[in-house]
N, C-alpha and C positions, 0 to 999 in steps of 0.2 A: 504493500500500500504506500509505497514510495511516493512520495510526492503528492499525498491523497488530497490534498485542497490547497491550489499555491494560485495564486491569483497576481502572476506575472505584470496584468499592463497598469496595474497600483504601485504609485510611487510610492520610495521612503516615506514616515510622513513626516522626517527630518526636511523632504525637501519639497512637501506639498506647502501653497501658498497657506498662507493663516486664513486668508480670504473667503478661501473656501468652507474652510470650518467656521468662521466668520458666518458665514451663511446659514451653515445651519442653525449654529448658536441664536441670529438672530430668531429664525422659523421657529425651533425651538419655542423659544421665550412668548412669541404671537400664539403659537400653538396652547401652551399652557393656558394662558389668560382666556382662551375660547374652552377651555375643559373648565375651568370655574365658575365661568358662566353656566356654563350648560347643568353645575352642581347646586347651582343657586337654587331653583324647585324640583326636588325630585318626589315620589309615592304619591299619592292620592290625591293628598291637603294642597289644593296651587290656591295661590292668591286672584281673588276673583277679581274680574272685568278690568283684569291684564290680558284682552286678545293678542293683544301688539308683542307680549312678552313669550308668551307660548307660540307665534309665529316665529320669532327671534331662534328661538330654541329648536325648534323645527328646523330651520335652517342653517343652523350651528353642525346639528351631529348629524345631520346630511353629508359633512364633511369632516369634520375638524379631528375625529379619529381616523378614517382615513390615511389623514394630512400627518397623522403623529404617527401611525404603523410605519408609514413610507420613511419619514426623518429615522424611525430607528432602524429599517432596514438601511439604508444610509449610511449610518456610522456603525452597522453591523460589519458591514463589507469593508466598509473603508481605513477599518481600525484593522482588520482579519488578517492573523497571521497565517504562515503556511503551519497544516496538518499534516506532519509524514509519518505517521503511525497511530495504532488505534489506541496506543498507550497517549501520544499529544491528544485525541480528541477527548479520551475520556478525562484528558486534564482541564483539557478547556471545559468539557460541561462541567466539572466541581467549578470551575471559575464561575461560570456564569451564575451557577446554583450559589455559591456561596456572593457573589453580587447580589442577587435579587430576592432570594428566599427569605431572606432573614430580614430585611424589610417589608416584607407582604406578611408573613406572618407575626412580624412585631407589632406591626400598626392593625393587620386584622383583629388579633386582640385585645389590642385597647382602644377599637371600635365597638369592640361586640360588648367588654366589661363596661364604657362608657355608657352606651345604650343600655343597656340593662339597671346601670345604676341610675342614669337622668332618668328614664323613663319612670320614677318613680315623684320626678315633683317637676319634669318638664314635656313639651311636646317632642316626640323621637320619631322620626320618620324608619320604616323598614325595622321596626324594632322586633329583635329576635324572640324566640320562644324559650329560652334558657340556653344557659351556659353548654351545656355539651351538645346541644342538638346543634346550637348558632357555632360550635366551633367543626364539629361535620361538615356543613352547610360549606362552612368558608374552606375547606379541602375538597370538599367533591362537585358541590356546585358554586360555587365561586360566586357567579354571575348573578343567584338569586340569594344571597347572603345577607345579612348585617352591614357586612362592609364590601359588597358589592362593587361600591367606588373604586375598588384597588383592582377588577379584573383584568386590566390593561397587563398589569406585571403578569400575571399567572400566564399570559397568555403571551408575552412576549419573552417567557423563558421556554415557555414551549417550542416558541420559533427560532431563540437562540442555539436549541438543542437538535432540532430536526433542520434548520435549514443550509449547514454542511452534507448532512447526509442528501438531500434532494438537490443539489447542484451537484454532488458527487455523483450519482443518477445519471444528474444530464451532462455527464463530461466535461463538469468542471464550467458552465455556464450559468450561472446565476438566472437567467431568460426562464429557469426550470422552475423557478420556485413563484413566477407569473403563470407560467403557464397548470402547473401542477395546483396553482392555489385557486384560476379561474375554476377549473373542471370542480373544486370542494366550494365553490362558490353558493352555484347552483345545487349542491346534495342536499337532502335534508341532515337534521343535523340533530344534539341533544347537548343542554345546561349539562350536562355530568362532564367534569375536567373541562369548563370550558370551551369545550370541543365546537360550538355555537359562535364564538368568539372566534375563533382561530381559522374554521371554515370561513365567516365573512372576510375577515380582513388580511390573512396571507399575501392574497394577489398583490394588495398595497405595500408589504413589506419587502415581497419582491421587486416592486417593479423600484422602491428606494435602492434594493442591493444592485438591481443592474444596471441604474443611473451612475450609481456611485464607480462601478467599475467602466463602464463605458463615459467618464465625467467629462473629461478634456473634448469629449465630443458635443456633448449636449450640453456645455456651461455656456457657449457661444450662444445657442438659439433662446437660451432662457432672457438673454440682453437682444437679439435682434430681434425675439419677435414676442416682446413683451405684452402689446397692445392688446395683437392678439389671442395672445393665451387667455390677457385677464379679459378681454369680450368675450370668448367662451365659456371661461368658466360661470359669467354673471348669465349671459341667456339659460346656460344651463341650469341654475336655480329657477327658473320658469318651470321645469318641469314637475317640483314639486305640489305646482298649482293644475298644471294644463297637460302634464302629460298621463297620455292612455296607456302608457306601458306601467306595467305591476314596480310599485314601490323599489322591491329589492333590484329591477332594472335599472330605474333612473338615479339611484342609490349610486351606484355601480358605472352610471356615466358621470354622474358630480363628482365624486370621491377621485375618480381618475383625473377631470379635467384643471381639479381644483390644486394637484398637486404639483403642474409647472407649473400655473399661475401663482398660488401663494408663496410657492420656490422665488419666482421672477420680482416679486413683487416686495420684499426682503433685500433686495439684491439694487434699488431703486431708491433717489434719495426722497425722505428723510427716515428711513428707515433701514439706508445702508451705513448710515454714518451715527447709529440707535448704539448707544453704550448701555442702556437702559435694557433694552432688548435681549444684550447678549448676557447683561447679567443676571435678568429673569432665566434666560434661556438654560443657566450655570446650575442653577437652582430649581429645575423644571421637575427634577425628582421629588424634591424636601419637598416643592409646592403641590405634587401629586400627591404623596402620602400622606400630606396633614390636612386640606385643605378641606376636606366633607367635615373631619373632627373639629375644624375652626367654624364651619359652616355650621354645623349642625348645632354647634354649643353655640354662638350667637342666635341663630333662629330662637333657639328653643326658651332664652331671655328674651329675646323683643317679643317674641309673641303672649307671653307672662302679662307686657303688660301694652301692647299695640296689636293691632290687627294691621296684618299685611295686604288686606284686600284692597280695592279701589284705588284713589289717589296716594292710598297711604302707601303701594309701594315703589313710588318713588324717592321714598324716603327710606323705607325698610333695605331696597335692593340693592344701593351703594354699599350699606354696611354692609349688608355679607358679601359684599365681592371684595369690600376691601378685607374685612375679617378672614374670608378665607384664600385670598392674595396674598396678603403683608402679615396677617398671622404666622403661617408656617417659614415666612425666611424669617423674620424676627427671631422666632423660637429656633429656628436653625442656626442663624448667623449670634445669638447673644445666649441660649438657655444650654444649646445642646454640646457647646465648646466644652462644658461643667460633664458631662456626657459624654466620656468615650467612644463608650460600645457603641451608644445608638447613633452618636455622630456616624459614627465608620461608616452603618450601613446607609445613610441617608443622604452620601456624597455621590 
């Protein structure tokens, strides 16, 4: 298995520009701020005669997961060392496992222990049924958990661990892990391991891995033909209104179109010369994992003593984006320093 995954036309990345990673860094950081949003009303309780805000939303996770699979397909490929033996690969997946595990299941459970405890003198959204059942829940089904908000990790270690082996498959072409992820696109699928997760958004994470390798070729069109990426991509949210093809089709032409356009559009001033951006973007993890826990514990005080319906959430809805934005870097960059362990996994 000599040479089992060596991905030749990737430069050093001593000598790839910063630019580039620049790029992503910024997307990143945009990317995040659109998954906050979209954390602001989750279950049942939505703030009433906010149409405008449930359209919002609507139109957010049309894409913006999508847009975050493909970024980490992206820096999957582009970080990727060569594998020349099944002894390096089973290294790299304890790597990966020991990256991400330990942050999904730290924050899952003190998601689950949080709810269980507010829900006793606050509003909880998705609130579990006890302690061992909600911690099942968060190993087998993920997706319908307590802390559901963290599926994205579960599912992206899954792709970190299979997506060596399926370009190894296609001959060392990353193109394999588009193609092999359209065909599970379309399967039916099931909440157990995520598997629901994974079938939708592979395609996205591939088509980041064979951008990333084929880069030098397609960083040119992202600046010549920026105009019209982002016209496509904006008609293409029409369809959530006006088109006759089934949801998970037009799902499936946004999520694609939206991914050079938001790429190009990053790469454009004033949000190529965004320091702001890249430092959100730096932070895109801490702000994934804590940010439902900042959400949810502010929610569940404002609404103690406000109601978030009507006009009133224009005023409820800033706080919790800012709460669950600038909550978790705060607590990252000032609380978690005092915090070794949980720093470590939160970087």
């Amino acid at each position: 298995m000599s040479g089992m995954f060596s991905f030749d036309s990737l430069k050093d990345p001593s000598q790839r520009s910063s630019g580039r990673l620049n790029d992503i860094d910024r997307a990143k950081g945009l990317a995040i701020l659109l998954v906050v949003v979209g954390h602001l009303v989750v279950g049942p309780h939505k703030p009433q005669d906010n149409a405008w805000f449930e359209q919002l939303v609507v139109i957010i996770y049309s894409f913006h997961m999508p847009f975050f699979m493909y970024l980490s397909g992206f820096v999957m490929l582009y970080t990727f060392r060569a594998l020349d033996s099944q002894r390096s690969y089973f290294d790299y997946c304890f790597g990966k496992f020991k990256r991400l595990a330990p942050g999904f299941l730290c924050f899952a459970v003190i998601i689950l222990l949080g709810k269980i405890l507010a829900s006793q003198f606050l509003h909880v959204d998705n609130q579990p049924v006890g302690f061992i059942q909600g911690l099942v829940d968060i190993i087998v089904t993920p997706g319908l958990s307590a802390a559901k908000g963290l599926w994205f990790i579960y599912v992206l270690l899954e792709f970190y661990l299979l997506a060596p082996l399926i370009i190894y498959v296609f001959g060392g072409r990353p193109i394999g892990l588009v193609i092999f992820g359209l065909a599970l696109y379309f399967l039916p699928s099931t909440p157990i391991l995520m598997l629901d997760g994974a079938f939708e958004y592979l395609i996205y994470f591939g088509i980041g891995a064979t951008i990333a390798h084929n880069y030098a070729t397609v960083e040119p069109w992202l600046n010549k033909y920026r105009a019209v990426l982002l016209l496509l991509f904006a008609v293409s949210l029409l369809l959530l209104e006006y088109s006759p093809l089934a949801y998970p089709v037009s799902k499936l032409i946004i999520g694609c179109l939206s991914i050079p356009a938001i790429h190009s559009l990053v790469r454009m001033a004033p949000f190529s010369k965004s320091k702001l951006l890249i430092g959100w973007g730096l932070l895109s993890y801490a702000i994934y994992l804590m940010n439902t826990i900042a959400i949810g514990f502010t929610k569940g005080l404002l609404l103690r003593f406000i109601s978030w319906d009507g006009t009133n959430f224009l005023f409820v809805g800033p706080i919790l984006l800012l709460a669950g934005f600038y909550g978790p870097i705060l607590v990252k960059r000032h609380i978690l320093p005092y915090v070794r362990s949980i720093d470590r996994i939160t970087s």
